[in-house]
N, C-alpha and C positions, 0 to 999 in steps of 0.2 A: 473168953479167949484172952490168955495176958500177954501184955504186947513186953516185947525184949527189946533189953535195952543195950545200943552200940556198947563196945569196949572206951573207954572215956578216950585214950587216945585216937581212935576211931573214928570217934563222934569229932575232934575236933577236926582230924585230918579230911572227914566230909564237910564238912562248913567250910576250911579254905581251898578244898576244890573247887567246891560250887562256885566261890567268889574268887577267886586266884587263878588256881594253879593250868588251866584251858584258857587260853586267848580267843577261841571262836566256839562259841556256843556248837558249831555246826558238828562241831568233832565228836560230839555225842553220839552219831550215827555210827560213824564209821567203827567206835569204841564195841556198839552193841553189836554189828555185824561182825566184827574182827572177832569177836568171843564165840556167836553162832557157826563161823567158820573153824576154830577152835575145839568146839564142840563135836562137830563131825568126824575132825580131823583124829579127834581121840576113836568114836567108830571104826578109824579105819585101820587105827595101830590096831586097837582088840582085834579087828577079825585077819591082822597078820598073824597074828601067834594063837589063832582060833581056829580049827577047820570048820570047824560049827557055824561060823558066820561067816555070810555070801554079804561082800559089800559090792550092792551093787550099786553104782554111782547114779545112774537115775531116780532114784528114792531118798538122795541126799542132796538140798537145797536151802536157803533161806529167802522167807516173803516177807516184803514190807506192806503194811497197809493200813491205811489211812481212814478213820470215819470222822468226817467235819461235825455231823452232827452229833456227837457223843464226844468230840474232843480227844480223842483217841489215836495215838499210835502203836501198832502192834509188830512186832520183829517174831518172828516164827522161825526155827530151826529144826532140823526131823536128826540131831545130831546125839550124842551118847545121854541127856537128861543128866537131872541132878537127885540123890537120895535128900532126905531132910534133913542129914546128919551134913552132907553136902553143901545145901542151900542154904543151913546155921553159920558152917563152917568160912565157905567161900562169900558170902552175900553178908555175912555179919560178924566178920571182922574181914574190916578196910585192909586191902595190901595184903591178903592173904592170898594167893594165888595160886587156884586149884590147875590152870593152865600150870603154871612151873613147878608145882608137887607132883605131877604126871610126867612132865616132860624128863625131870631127876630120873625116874623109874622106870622110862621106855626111851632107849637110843633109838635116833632120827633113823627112819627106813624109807627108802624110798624117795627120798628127795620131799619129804611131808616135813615141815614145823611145826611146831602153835607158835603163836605173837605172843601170847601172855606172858608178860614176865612181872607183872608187879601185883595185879588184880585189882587194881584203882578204877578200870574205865567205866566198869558197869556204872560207878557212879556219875559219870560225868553227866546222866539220865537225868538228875536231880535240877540240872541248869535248865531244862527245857517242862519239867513235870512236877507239879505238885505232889501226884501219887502212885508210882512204880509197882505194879503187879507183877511176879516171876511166878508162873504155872510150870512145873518141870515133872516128867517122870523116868525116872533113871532104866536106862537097859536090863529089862530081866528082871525088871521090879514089877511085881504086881499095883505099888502103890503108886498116888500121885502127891503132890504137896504142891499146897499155895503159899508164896511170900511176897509178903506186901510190907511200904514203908511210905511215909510220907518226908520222909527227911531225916534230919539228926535226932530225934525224938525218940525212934527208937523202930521195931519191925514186926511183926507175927508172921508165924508158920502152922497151917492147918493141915488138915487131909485131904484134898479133892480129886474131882473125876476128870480124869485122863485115858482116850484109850491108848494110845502111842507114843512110844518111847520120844525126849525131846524137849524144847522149852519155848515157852511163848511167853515174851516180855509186853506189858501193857504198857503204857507211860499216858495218863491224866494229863495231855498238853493245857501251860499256865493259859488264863486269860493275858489279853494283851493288855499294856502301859502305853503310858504316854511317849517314853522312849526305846519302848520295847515289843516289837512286832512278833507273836512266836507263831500267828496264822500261821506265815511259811511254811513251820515244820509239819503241817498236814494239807499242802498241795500238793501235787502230783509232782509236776514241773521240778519243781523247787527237791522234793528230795531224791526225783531221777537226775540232777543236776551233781545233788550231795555224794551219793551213788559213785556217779560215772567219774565224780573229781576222787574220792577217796579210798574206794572199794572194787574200781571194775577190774581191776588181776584176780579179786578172789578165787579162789579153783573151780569153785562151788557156783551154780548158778543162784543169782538174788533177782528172786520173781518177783514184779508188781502189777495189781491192776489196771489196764489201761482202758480209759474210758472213749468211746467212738461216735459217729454215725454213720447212717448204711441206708441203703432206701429200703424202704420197706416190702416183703415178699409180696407181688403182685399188683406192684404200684411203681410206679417210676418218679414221681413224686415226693408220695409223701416219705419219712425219713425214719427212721427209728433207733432208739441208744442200744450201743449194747458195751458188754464190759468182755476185756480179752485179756485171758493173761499171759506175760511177756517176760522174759528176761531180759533184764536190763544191763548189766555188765558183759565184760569182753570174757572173761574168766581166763584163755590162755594169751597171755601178754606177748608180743612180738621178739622181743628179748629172753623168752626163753624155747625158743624154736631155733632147729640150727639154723647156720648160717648158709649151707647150700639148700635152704627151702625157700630163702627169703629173695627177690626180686628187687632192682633199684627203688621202682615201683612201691613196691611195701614199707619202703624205706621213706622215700617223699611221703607218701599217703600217711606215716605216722608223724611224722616233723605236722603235716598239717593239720591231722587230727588232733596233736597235745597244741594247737598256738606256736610254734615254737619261731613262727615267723609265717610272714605273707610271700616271702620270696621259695624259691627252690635250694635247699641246700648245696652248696658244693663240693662236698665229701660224708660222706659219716663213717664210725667206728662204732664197731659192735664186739666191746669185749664178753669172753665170758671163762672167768676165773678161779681156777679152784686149787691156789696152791694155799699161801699162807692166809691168805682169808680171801673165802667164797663170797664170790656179786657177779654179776651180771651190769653192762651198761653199752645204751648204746648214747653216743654222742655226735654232734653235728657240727660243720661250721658253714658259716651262714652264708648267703651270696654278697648281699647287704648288709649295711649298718642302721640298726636300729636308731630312726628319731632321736630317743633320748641319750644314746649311746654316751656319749662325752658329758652326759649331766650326772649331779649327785643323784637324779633322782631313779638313775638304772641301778638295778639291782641285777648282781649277778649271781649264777650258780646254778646245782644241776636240781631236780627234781629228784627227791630220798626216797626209797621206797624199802619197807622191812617186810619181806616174803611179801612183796604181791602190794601191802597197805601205804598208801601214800603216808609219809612221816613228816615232810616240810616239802615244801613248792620250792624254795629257793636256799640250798644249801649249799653257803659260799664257802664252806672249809674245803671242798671238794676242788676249785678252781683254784691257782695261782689270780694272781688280778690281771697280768698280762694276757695269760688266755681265757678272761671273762665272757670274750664274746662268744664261746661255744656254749651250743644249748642240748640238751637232753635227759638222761636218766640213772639211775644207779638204783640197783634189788640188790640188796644183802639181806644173808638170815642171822648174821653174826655182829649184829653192829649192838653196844649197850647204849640203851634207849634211856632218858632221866622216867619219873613218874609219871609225866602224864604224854609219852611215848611225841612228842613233839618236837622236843633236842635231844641233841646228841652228846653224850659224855666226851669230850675228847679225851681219843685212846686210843691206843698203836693200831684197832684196827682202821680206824678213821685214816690215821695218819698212812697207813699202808696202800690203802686206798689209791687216798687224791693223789700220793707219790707215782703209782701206776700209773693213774689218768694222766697227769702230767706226760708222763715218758709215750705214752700211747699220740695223744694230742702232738707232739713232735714230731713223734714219727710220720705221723699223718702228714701234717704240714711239708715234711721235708721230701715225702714220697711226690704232694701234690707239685711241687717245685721244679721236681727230677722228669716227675712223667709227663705232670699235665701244667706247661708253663704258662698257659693263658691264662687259666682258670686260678692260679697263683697269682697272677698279678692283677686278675678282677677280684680276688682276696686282700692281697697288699692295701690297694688302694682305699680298699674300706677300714682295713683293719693294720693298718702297717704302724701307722702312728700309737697304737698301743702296744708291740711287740719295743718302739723305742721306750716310751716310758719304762716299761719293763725295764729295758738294758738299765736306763739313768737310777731308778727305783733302787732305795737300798741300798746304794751306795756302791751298786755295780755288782751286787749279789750273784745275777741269774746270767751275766754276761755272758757264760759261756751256755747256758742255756739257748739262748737267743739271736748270738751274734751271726751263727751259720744263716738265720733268714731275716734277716733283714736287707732292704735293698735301697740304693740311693740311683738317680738319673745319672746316665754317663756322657762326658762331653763327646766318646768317641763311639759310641754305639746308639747314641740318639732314643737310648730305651732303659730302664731298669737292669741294674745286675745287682748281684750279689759281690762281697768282698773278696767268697773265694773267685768268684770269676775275674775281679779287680786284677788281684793280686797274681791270678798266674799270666796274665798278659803284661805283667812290667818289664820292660827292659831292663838287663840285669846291675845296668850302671845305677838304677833310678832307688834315691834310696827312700824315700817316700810315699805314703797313698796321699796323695794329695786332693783336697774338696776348697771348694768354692759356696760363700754363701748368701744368700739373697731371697726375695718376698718371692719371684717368679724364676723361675728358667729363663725368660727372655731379659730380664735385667743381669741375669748372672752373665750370660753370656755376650753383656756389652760392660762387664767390668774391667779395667784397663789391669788389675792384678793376672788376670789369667793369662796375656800375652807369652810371656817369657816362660811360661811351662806349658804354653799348647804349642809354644816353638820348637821345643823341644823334646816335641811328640810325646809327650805326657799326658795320659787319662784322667780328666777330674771328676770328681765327684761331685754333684749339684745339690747341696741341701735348705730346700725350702722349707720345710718344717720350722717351728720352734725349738722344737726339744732335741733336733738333729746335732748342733754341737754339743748338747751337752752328755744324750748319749756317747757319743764320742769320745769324749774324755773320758768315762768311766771305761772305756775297753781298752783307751791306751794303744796298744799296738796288737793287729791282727798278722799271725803269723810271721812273727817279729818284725814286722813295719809297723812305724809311728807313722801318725795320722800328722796331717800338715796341712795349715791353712795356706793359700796363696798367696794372703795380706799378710802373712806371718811377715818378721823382720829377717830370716833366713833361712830361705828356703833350700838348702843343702843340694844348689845348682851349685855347677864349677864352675866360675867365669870364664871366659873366652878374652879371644886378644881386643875385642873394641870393650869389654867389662871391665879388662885391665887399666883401658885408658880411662877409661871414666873414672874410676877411681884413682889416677894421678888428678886428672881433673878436678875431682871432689877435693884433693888436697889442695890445692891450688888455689881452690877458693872456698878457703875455710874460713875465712871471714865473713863472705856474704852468706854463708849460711846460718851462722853464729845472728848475725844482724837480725835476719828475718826469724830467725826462734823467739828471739826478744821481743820484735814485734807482737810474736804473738802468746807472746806470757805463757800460763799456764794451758792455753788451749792446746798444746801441743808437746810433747816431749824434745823433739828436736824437726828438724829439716834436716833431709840431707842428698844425695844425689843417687836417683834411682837405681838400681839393677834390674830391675823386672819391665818397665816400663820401653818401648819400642815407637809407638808413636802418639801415644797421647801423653800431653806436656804435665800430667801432675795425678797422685792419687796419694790415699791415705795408707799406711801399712800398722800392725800395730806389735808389742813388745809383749813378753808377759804370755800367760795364761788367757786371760781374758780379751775376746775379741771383739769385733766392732759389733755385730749381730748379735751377740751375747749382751753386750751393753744396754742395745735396744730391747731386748726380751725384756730385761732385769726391769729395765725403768718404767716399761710399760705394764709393769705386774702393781696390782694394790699396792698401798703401802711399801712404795718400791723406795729403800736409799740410795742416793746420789753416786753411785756405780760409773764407776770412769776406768777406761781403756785405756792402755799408754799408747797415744797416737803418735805417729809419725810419720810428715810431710815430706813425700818424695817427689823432686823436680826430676824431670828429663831433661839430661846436657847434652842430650842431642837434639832438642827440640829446638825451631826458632825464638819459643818465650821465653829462654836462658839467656841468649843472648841482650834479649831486651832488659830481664834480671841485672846482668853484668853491667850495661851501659847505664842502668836508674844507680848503682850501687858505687860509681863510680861521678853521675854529676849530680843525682837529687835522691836521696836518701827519703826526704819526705813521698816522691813519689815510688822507691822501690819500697816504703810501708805499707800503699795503694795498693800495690801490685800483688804485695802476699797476700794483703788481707784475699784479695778477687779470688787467688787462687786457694786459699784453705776454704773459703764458700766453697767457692767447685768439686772440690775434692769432697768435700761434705754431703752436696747435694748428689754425685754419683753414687755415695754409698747411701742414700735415701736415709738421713741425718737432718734432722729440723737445724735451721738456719736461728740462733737465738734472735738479732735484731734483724727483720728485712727490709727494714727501712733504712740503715745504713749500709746494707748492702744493696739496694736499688740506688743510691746517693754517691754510691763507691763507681759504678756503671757511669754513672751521669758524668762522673769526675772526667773519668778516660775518652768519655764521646766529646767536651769541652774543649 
């Protein structure tokens, strides 16, 4: 018997499979079942353009099974068999692939594929086997043939007995290593596990033996084994049943069947698409935030699947990063898989895709917002802070994607809204969305800036977030209003007749303003006489872009540089401490120094601003009690 030898390029393309080209040994399973389902799949074209052949789908199946004691794993399929001309062709030379030679010569009927599109996987067998036996006898052949290989060395092909159309692959599993355990791949457990993760949409059921106990006939007692055989996969996947079969019910039961969370889903979407590229997906969003959610170490994206075979567990081309939190699935027959069916080539059908699921995902969201408002903001709250990064991300790319659902606390409704709801309650004078911002709600709402526009029956926005100013600047202005901080230095109020005086006032004493800026050097841009301010004697406003809360983000990030606000100290001249201002400034200038210094602390410490020295501001206190 002379043993034949791989084609050279061949031989090397199976050496860097075995060592390369598959990241999980385990994928060899689902390689050799994807082909045995392949195989049938051809059966069933022939007996469409056949009246001769009755396929009847009960006599079309594949069995896994396992013998520890002989080291053997066997894959059995009762599917269309291989000739020898076949078995040379397909099995010995690498990447020839009789699956896409067939598939050329017979258009898809019937909603039926094959996966095979390269003919690499049988090898991937070699990772897990020293010595790969392929018994096949082709449909309608009298004959059978054996093909056996122990590796890149090279293969024989004989004659053997077969009575049934079909193929039975052996695989010689390796002894174990010191760092390589391959028992696994002949326990039970472990490849009904392999199975159910890689293989259970097959069409086709994949039988295994399960092994038991039972008490024994006429004994209550004693116990006795016995072996039963089972199907182990689901074979018709939930996604491709309509959608007036399916129940909420069936919907939760799968989110918990795939992991896809310990919580109850709050919505899911079940597309199922057949314009410019066919798939199937159903998608979820969650109740809750996952533990690691905010860490590098969550991974997101949907679960790949090509007709039915798992392709990748987490395929983030599919997600925007904004709606990373949603979890589920995607079946396509039409996506171009690389060699060893594990990535995906990006290519317009990918890209068309995740473009859908994106538009789909919105919809959702904005349905749950309109109809189910609770359930939307037990969403936000988990999940809102990643819809901003979104906005901020990319330099305000997705903004308009986004901005419709995002929501901030309102000072006049005591609850979440949305912008567009902001924006259609403004009085028609108010030229502003105006926000306020701060660690808590409860400190926002003792900051002495929001007086003079909650005076003036103005809705603020309360952003406690981090990233809430800074998405905000990337949208600029929703529905042609700009966004307007309250510490801003002009807030586009129109002054009234006691504003007017105050700013004769402020003129009046433009010296002692002048005085106390110098006091305080560079810590400040100027001092000057409040507008906003109603009954607390001083706060901080700032100029510019950059705000006071921004300042504190910046500084408080790694390797943060020295990031400074243009501040500026506004007194109240209608307060009693102006007064006392006016009378230091007029007989002791050393103590109206006293007196700013007291007051730019203050200011400082309402906007929750560390105090550089506090031991000369506890020393500053002592001064005024003396």
């Amino acid at each position: 018997m002379a043993k034949k030898q791989f084609k050279a390029e061949s031989k090397r393309l199976l050496e860097m499979m075995i060592n390369s080209i598959y990241t999980q040994r385990e994928i060899f399973l689902r390689e050799l079942i994807s082909n045995a389902s392949d195989a049938i799949d051809k059966m069933y074209y022939k007996a469409l353009t056949d009246e001769q052949i009755v396929f009847d789908k009960e006599n079309y199946y594949v069995k896994v099974t396992a013998d520890k004691a002989n080291r053997t794993l066997t894959i059995t399929d009762t599917g269309i068999g291989m000739t020898k001309e076949e078995l040379e062709n397909n099995l010995g030379v690498i990447a020839k692939s009789g699956s896409l030679a067939f598939k050329k010569e017979n258009e898809q009927k019937d909603g039926h594929n094959i996966i095979g599109q390269f003919g690499v996987g049988f090898y991937s067998a070699f990772m897990v086997a020293d010595v790969v036996t392929v018994i096949s006898k082709a449909f309608g052949s009298d004959e059978a043939f054996k093909w056996e290989s122990k590796g890149a060395d090279g293969y024989t092909v004989v004659p053997f007995e077969k009575e049934s159309a079909g193929t039975v692959i052996t695989l010689k599993i390796k002894p174990n290593t010191e760092d390589d355990n391959y028992d696994e791949y002949l326990e039970e457990y472990r490849l009904r596990a392999i199975v159910k993760k890689y293989s259970d949409f097959i069409r086709y059921p994949i039988k295994m033996d399960a092994k038991g106990q039972r008490p024994k006939e006429g004994s209550e007692e004693e116990l006795e084994e016995y072996t039963e055989e089972q199907t182990v996969n689901s074979m018709v996947p939930i996604w491709r049943k309509n959608k007036s079969e399916l129940t909420q019910e069936d919907y939760d039961n799968f989110y918990a069947e795939k992991r896809y969370g310990f919580d109850k889903p709050l919505k899911h979407v079940h597309i199922s698409a057949d314009g410019a590229v066919v798939y199937n997906a159903i998608m979820f969003i969650p109740e809750n935030t996952p533990f690691d959610y905010y860490t590098k170490e969550y991974e997101k994206g949907l679960e790949l699947y090509s007709n039915g075979v798992l392709i990748m567990n987490k395929c983030a081309d599919l997600l925007p990063d904004y709606f990373g939190f949603v979890k589920g699935m995607v079946d396509s027959e039409d996506l171009s898989l690389n060699i060893s069916r594990e990535m995906l080539q990006h290519d317009r059908q990918l890209t068309l895709i995740a473009k859908n699921i994106k538009s789909k995902i919105k919809g959702a969201l904005q349905s749950l917002l309109k109809d189910e408002r609770e359930k939307y903001e037990q969403f936000y709250t988990a999940f809102g802070k990643q819809l901003k990064y979104g906005v901020y991300s990319d330099y305000g790319t997705h903004k308009d994607v986004l901005q419709d659902l995002i929501m901030f606390y309102s000072s006049a409704e005591k609850k979440l809204v949305t912008l567009d709801e902001y924006v259609s309650r403004m009085p028609e004078e108010q030229k502003y969305i105006y926000y306020a911002s701060g660690e808590s709600i409860e400190r926002i709402e003792k900051l002495p800036q929001t007086e003079i526009v909650s005076d003036k029956g103005y809705e603020i926005l309360y952003f406690t977030d981090d990233i809430d100013e800074f998405a905000i600047k990337m949208i600029m202005s929703y529905k042609e209003k700009e966004f307007k901080s309250v510490s801003s230095g002009d807030l586009g109020i129109e002054p009234d007749a006691d504003e007017q005086s105050s700013a004769e006032e402020e003129s009046e004493n433009k010296d002692l303003f002048e005085h106390m800026t110098a006091a305080l050097g560079d810590k400040v841009k100027s001092v000057r006489a409040s507008k906003r301010l109603k009954t607390h004697p001083v706060c901080l406003s700032t100029e510019g872009e950059l705000t006071i809360e921004m300042e504190k983000i910046l500084k408080a990030m790694p390797n943060a540089q020295d990031v400074k606000a243009d501040k500026v100290l506004e007194i109240n001249i209608n307060h009693e401490v102006f007064q006392s201002l006016k009378d230091a400034y007029a007989t002791d200038k050393e103590k109206l120094n006293l007196y700013t210094s007291l007051l730019y602390h203050q200011a400082l410490l309402i906007e929750g601003l560390p105090i550089n020295d506090p031991v000369e501001f506890t020393n500053d206190i002592c001064k005024i009690m003396v």
